[in-house]
C-alpha positions as CSV (number, residue, x, y, z in Angstrom):
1,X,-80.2,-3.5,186.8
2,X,-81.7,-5.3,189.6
3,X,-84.8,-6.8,189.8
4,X,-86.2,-4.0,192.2
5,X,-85.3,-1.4,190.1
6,X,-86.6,-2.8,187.0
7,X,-90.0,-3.1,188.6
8,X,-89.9,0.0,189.8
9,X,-89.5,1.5,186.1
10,X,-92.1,-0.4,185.1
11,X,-94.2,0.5,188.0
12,X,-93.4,4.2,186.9
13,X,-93.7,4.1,183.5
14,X,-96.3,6.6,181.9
15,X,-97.5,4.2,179.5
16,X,-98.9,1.2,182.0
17,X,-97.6,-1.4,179.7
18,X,-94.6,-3.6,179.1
19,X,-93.9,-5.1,175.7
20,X,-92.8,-8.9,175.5
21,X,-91.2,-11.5,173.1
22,X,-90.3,-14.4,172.2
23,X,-88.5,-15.8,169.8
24,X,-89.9,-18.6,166.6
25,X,-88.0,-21.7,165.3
26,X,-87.2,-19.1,162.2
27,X,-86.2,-16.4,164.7
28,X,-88.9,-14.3,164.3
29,X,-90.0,-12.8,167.3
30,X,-93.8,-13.3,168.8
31,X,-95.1,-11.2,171.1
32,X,-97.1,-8.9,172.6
33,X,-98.1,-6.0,175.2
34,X,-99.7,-6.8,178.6
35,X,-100.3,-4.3,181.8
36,X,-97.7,-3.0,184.1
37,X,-100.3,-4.6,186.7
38,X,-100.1,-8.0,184.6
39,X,-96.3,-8.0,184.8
40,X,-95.8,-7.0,188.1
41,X,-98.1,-9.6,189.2
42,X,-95.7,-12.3,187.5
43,X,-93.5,-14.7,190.4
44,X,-89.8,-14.7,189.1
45,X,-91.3,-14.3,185.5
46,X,-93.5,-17.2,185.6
47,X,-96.4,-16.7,182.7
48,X,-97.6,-18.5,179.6
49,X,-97.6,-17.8,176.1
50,X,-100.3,-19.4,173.0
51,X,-97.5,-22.7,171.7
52,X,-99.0,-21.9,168.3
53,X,-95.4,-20.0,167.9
54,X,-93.8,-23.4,167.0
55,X,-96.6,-24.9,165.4
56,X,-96.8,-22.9,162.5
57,X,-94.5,-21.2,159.9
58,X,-92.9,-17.6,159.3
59,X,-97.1,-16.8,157.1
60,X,-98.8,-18.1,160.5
61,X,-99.7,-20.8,158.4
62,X,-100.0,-24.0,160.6
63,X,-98.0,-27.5,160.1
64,X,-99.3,-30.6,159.5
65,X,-96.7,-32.9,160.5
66,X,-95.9,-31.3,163.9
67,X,-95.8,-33.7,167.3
68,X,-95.1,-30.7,169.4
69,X,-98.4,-28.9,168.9
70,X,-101.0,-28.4,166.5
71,X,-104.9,-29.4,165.8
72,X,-104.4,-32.5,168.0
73,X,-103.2,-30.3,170.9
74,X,-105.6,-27.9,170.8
75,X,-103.3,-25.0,171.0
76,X,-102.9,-24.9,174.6
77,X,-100.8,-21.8,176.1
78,X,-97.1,-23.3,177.1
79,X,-95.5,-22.7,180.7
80,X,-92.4,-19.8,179.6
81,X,-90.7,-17.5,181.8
82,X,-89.7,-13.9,181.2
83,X,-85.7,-13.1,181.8
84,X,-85.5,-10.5,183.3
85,X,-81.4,-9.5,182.4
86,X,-83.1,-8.7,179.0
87,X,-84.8,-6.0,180.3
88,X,-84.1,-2.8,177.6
89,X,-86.0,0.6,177.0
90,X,-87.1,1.0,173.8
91,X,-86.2,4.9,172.6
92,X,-88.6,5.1,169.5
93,X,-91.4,3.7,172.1
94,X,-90.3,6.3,174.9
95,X,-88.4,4.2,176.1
96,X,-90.9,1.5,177.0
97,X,-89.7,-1.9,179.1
98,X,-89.1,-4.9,177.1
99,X,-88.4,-8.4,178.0
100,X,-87.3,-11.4,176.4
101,X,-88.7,-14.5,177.4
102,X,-88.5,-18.7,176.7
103,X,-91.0,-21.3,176.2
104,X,-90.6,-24.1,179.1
105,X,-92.3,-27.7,179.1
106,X,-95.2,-28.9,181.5
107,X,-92.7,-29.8,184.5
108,X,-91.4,-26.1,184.2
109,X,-87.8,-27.7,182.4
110,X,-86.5,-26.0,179.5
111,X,-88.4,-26.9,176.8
112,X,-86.5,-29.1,173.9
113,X,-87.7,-26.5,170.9
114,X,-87.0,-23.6,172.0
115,X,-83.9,-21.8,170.3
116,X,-83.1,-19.9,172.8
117,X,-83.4,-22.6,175.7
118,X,-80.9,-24.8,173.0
119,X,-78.3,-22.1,172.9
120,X,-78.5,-21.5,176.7
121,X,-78.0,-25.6,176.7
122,X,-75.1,-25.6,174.2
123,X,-73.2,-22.7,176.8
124,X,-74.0,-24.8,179.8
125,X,-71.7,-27.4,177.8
126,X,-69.1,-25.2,176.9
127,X,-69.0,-23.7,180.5
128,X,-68.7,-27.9,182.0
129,X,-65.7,-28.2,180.3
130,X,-64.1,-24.8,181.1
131,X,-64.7,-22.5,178.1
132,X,-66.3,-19.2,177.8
133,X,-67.7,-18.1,175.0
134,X,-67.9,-15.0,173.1
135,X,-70.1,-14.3,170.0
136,X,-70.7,-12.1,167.7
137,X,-72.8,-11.5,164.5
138,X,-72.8,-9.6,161.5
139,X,-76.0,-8.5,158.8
140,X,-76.1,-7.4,155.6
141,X,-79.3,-6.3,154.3
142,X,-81.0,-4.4,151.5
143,X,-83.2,-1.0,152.3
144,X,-85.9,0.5,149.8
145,X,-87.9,3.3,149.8
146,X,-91.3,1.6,150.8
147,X,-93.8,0.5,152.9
148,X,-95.7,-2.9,153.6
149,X,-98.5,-1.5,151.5
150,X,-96.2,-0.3,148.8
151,X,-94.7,-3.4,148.4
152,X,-97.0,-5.6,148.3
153,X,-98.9,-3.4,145.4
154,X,-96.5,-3.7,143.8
155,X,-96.1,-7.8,144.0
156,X,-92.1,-6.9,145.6
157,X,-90.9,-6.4,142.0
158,X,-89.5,-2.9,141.4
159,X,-88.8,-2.1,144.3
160,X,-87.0,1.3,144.5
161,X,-83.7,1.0,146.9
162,X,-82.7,3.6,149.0
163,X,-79.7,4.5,147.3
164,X,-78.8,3.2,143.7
165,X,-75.5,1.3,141.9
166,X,-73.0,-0.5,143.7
167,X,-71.1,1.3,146.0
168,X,-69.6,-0.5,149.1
169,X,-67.4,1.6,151.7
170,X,-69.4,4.7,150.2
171,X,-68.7,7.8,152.8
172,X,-70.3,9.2,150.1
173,X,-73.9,7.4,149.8
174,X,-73.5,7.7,153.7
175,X,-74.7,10.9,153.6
176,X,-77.7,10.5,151.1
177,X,-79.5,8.7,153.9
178,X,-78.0,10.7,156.7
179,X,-81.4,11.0,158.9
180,X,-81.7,6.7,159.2
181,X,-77.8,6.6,159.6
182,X,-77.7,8.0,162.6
183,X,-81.3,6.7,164.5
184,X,-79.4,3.2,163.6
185,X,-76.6,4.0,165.3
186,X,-77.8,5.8,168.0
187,X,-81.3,3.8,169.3
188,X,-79.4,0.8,168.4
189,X,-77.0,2.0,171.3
190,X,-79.9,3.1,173.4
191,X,-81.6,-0.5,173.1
192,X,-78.5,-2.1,174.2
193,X,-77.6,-3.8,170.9
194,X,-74.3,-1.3,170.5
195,X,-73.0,-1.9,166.6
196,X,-69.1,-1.8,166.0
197,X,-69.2,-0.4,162.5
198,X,-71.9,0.7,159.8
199,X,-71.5,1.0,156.1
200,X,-72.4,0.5,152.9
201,X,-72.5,-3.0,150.6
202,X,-71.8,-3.4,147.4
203,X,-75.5,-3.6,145.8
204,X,-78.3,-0.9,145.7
205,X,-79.3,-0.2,149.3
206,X,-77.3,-2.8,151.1
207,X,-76.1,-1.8,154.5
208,X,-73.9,-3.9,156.7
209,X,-73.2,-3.7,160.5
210,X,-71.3,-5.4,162.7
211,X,-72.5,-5.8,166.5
212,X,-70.5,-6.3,169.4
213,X,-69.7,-9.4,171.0
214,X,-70.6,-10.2,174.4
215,X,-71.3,-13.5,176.0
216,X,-73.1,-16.1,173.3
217,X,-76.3,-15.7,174.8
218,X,-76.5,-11.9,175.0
219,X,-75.1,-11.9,171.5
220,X,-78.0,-14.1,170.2
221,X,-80.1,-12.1,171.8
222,X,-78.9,-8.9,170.6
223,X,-78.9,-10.0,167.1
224,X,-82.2,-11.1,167.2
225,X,-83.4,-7.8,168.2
226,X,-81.1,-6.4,165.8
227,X,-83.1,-7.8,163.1
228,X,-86.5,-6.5,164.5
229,X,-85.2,-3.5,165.2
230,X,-83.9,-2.3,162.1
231,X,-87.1,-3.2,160.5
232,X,-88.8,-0.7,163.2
233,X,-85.9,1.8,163.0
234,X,-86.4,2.1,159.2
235,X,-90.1,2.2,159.1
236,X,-90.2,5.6,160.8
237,X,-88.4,6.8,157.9
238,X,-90.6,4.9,155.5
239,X,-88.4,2.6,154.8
240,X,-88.5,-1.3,154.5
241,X,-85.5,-3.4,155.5
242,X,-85.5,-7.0,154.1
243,X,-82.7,-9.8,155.5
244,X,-83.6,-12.1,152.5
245,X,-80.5,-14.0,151.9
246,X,-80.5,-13.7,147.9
247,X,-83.1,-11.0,146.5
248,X,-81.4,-10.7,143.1
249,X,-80.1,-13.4,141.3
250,X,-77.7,-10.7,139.9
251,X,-77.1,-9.2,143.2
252,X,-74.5,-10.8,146.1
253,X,-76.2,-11.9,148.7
254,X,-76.8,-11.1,152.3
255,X,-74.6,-13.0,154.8
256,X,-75.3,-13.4,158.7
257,X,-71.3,-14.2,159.7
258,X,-70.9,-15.5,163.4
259,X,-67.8,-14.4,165.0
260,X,-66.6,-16.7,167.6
261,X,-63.7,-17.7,170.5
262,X,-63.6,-19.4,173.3
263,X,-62.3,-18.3,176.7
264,X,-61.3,-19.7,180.1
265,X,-63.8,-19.4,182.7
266,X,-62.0,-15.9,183.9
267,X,-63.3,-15.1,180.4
268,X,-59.4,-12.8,180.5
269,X,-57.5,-15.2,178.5
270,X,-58.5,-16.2,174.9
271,X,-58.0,-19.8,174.9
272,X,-57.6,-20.1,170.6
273,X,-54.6,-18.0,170.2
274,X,-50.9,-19.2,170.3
275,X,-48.3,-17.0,169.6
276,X,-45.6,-19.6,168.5
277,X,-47.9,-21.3,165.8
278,X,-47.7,-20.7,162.2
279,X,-51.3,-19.3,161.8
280,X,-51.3,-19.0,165.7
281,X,-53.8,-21.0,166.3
282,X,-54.1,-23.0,169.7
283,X,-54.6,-27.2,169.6
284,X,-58.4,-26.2,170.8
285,X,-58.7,-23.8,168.1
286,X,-57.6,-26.3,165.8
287,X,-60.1,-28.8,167.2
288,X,-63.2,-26.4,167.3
289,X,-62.2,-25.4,163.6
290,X,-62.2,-29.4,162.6
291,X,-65.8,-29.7,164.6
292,X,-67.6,-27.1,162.5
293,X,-66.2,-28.8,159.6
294,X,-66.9,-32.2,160.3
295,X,-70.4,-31.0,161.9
296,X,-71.3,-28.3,158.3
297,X,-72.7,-30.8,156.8
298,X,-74.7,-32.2,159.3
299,X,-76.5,-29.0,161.1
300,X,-76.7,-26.9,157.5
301,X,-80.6,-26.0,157.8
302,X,-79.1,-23.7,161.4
303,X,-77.4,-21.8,158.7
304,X,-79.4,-21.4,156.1
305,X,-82.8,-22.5,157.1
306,X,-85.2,-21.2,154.0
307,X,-85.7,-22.1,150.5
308,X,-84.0,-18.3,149.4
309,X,-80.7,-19.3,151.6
310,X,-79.7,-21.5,148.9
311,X,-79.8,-19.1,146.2
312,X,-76.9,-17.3,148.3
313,X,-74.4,-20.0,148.5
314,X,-73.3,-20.5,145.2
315,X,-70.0,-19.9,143.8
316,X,-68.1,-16.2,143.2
317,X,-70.6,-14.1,145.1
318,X,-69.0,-13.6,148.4
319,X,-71.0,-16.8,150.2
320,X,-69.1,-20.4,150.6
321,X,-70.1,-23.4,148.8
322,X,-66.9,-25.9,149.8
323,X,-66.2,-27.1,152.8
324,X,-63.5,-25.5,153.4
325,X,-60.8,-22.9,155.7
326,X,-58.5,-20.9,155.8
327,X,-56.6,-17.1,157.0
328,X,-58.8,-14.3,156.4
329,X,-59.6,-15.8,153.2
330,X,-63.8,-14.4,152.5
331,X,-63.9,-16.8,149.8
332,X,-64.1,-20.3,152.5
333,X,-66.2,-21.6,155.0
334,X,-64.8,-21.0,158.2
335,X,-62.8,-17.8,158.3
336,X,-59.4,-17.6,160.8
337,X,-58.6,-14.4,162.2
338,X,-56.0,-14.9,164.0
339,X,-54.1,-11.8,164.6
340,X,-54.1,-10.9,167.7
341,X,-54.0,-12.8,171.5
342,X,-57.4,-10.6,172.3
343,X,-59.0,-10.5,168.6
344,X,-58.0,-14.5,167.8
345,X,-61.4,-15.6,166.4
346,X,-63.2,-18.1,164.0
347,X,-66.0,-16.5,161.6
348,X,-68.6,-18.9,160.0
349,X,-69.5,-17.3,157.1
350,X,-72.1,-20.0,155.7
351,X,-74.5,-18.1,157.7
352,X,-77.0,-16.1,155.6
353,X,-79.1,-13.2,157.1
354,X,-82.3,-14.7,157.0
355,X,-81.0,-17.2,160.3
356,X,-82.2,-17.6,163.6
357,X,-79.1,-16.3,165.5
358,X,-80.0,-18.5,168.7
359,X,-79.7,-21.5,165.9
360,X,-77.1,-20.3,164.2
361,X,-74.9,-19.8,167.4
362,X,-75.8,-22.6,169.2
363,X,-75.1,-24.6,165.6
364,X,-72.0,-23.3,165.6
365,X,-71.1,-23.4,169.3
366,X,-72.1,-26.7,169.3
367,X,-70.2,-28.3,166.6
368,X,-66.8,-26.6,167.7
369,X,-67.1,-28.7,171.2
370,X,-67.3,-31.4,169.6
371,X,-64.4,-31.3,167.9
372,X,-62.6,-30.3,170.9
373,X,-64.5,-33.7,172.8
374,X,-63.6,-35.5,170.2
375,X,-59.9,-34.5,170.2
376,X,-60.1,-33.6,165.9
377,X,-57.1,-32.9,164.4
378,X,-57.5,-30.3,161.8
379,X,-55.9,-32.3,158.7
380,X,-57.0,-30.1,156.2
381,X,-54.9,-27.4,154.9
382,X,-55.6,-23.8,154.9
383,X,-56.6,-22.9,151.7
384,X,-55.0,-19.8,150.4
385,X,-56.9,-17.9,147.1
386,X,-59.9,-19.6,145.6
387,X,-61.5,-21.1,148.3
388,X,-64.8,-21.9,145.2
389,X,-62.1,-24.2,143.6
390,X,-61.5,-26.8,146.2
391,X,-62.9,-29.4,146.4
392,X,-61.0,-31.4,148.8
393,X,-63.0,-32.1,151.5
394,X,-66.5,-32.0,149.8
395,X,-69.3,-29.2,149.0
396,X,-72.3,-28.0,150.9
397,X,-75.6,-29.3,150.3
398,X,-77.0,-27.5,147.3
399,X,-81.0,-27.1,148.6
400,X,-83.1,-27.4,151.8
401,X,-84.3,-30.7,151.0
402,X,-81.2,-32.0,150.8
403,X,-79.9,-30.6,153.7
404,X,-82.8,-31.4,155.9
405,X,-82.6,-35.1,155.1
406,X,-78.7,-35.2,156.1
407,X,-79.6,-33.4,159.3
408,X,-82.7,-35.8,159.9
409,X,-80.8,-38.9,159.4
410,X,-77.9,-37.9,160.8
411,X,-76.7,-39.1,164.4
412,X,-74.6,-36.5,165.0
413,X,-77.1,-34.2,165.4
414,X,-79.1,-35.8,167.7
415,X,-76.0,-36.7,169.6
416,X,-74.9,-32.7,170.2
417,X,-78.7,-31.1,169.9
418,X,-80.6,-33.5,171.0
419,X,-83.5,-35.8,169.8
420,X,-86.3,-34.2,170.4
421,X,-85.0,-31.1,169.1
422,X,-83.8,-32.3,165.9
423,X,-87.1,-34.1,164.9
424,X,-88.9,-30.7,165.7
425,X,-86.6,-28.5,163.2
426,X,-86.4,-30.9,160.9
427,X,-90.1,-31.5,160.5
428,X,-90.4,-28.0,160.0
429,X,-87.9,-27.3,156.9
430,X,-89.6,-30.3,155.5
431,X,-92.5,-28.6,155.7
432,X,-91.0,-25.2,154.0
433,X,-89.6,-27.3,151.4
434,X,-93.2,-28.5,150.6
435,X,-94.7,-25.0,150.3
436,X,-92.0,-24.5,148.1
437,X,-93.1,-26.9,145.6
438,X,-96.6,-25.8,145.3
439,X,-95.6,-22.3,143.9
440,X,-95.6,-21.6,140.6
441,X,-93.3,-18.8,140.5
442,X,-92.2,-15.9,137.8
443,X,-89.5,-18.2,136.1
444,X,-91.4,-20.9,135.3
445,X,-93.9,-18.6,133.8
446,X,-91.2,-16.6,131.5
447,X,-90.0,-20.0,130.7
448,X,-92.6,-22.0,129.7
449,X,-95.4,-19.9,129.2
450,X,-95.3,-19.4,125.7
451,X,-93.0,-21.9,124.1
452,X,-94.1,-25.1,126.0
């Protein structure tokens, strides 16, 4: 829609208002409501917004070992812009405007820790040396039959799903929830984040969906406000949706898969297909493949950023712990689907559901030109059945610490994200990890409590 139009809706608009946001370094999205008036006042979306967004954590709880902002700063609001080609109606707000927007730096330049302004960074790459790309994510997630208050009452322990047992691919369960179904699919659609496919999980209350791919920014940005969206979708049917990555030790978790190709600039010819090879993958294919790879190790906090995304990868519940890929094999890392010249992709499927999609894409975006820069060769093998069992080219970090400190230390980071952006993101898993380690949590208690 042009920008004429789209201030004339909002001009029009019944309510006077427009509803902004932006998105956290853990994805969440900030925001808020100002006045039509306000917004129309705005030159090419030129506004501000409070930097306290990346200067504390996903409780609002502030760092202490931020450079960006923080007591030291004094808060101050941070130039950003409002983009307006993410302008949507929200139906279960009738249809109110919404908008998108980035944080920029004090010369009006993209600011360094921004995720989205990384991801748009990361395409700018990709687009230099000829490649369009196309993304796509995935969610799973569990649903229960509660509210904020509810939950909390009841400390998050027995919480009551909305459907019981395991039963993936249920038709059947389906219908139990019928009502939520449906406003998922359809004010999904409405909001411009259109889902392929919706269905059960296997685990009480899991649901999966699969949205469709589009350019890597407008994927990003539609999984983001996939996320948020369920979550408001499912309240009005008193319902809470949680993307935890593990919530059950005996329970699979919840994965977060990126789908991914690249594309001449056209964007009408799928540049990792080739029909005459054995898996028919192309040479950049096999390059991009070998990036991610080489780069897992290196960028794993993008992908599973929080304390509970560890409890996910661990071996024999549908999450990757080796480094590791192969053919439409869901028990590796990287995930070829190569069957077709138009569906020839890569899924990552060390992604949890608890990412940032703007990190997680540009993670992933980022590390497959690499390979391609660097000319890789993929020399390992597909692996074909137990992708848990080999060990061949290493295993994933097993916590966030760990992880962090590879990613901190690590030049090939810097070298693809940049500097400034690393020590930001870093500085804040090392500051989850250490909120971690103050809690004294249930297990320790039913562990040690008595016999100790």
């Amino acid at each position: 829609m042009a920008t004429q139009e789209i201030f004339r809706y909002v001009k029009n608009h019944p309510s006077g208002k427009v509803k902004i946001a932006y998105a956290d370094v853990d994805g969440v999205l900030r925001g808020k409501y100002i006045a039509a008036e306000k917004f129309l006042s705005l030159s090419n979306g030129e506004t501000t917004f409070c930097d306290v967004i990346f200067g504390w954590d996903a409780s609002d709880v502030a760092y202490d070992n931020g450079k960006y902002t923080g007591w030291h700063t004094g808060y101050p609001d941070a130039p950003a812009r409002l983009d307006f080609s993410t302008f949507r109606k929200i139906p279960w707000e009738n249809d109110l405007p919404f908008f998108l927007g980035e944080i920029m730096d004090v010369d009006g330049n993209p600011a360094s820790i921004c995720p989205r302004q990384l991801l748009k960074k990361i395409q700018a790459d990709a687009r230099a040396e000829g490649f369009t790309p196309f993304f796509s994510q995935e969610f799973e997630w569990f649903n229960f039959q509660e509210t904020p208050h509810s939950a909390q009452q009841k400390n998050y322990k027995d919480l009551e799903p909305i459907t019981p047992g395991m039963f993936g691919y249920s038709i059947l369960r389906t219908t139990l929830q019928n009502p939520f179904f449906n406003d998922l699919f359809e004010l999904l659609r409405k909001f411009d984040v259109p889902i392929e496919g919706l269905h059960t999980e296997t685990g009480p209350g899991v649901l999966e969906a699969a949205i469709q791919y589009s350019n890597v920014i407008e994927a990003a940005d539609r999984a983001t406000l996939f996320k948020t969206s369920v979550k408001e979708i499912a309240y009005k049917h008193g319902i809470m949706a949680t993307f935890m990555a593990k919530i059950s030790e005996n329970l699979p978790g919840c994965g977060g898969h990126v789908h991914q190709s690249l594309w001449d600039k056209t964007g009408k010819k799928n540049l990792f297909y080739a029909a005459n090879d054995q898996h028919h993958m192309s040479e950049v294919m096999k390059s991009y493949v070998a990036g991610q790879l080489f780069c897992l190790p290196h960028l794993l906090p993008m992908y599973a950023p929080t304390i509970n995304s560890y409890k996910r990868l661990v071996e024999g519940a549908w999450a990757p712990t080796t480094l590791t890929w192969g053919v439409d094999n869901r028990t590796v890392a990287l995930r070829v689907l190569s069957g077709g010249s138009k569906s020839c992709r890569l899924e990552t499927r060390v992604i949890g559901s608890d990412v940032n999609p703007y990190l997680a894409m540009a993670a992933a975006l980022a590390s497959g030109l690499h390979g391609i820069k660097k000319k890789m060769k993929l020399k390992q093998a597909a692996t074909f059945g137990n992708g848990y069992r080999n060990f061949s080219n290493g295993v994933l970090p097993g916590n966030l610490h760990e992880a962090t400190q590879l990613m901190k230390n690590s030049s090939v980071a810097s070298e693809i994200l940049g500097d400034k952006f690393v020590e930001h993101f870093t500085q804040t898993r090392e500051w989850e990890w250490r909120q971690h380690l103050k809690a004294v949590t249930d297990w320790e208690y039913k562990r040690y409590f008595e016999i100790i």
